[in-house]
N, C-alpha and C positions, 0 to 999 in steps of 0.2 A: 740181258744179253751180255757175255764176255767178248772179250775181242783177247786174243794172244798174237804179238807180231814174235816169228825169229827169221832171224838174216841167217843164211850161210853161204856155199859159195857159189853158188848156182842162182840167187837169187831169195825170195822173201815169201816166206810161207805165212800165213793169214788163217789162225784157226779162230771159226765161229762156232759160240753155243749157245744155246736156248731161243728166243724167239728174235725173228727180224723181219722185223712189220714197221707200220706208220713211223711209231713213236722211234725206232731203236732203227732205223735207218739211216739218218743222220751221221750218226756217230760212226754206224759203220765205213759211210762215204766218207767223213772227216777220215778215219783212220786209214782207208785205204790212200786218199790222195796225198797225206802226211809223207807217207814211206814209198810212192810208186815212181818216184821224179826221176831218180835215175838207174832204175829197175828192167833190166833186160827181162827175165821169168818173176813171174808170180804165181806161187799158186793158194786157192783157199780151198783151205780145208774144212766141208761142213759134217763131219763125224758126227758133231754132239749139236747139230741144228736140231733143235724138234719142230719149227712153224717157219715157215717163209712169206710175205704177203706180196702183193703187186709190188708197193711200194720197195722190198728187199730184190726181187726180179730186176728191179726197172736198176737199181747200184749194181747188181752185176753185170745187166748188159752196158752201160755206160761205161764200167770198169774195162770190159770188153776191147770197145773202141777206141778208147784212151791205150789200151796196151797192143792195140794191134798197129801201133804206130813205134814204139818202143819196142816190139818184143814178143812175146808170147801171154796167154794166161790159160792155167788148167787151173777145175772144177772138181773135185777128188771128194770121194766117201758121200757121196749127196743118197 
């Protein structure tokens, strides 16, 4: 899996690719909590996702409720 973060001024866009399952979940929720702290939008881009598992489900909806206290988050190219 990649992770790409870019900031600009609207907020922090998050493109994911290749699998995000068990193993490769982690790192996803490391990197979204790294950079969501004072993040009004976020959005993730999964364009180049090919597999998602429970385990990638279960980081975005968490992602979710953590931003719906902050902010917004959209889900694009899925």
């Amino acid at each position: 899996m990649n992770i790409e973060v870019r900031r600009n001024s609207e907020g922090i866009i998050i493109e994911v690719a290749g699998r995000l399952d068990t193993t490769t979940a982690p790192t996803l929720e490391k990197t979204i909590n790294e950079n969501i702290n004072d993040t009004k939008n976020l959005i993730l881009d999964l364009k180049e996702l090919k597999y998602i598992s429970s385990a990638g489900l279960r980081v975005l909806l968490s992602t979710q409720k953590k931003m719906q206290k902050n902010g917004s988050m959209k889900v694009i190219n899925v």
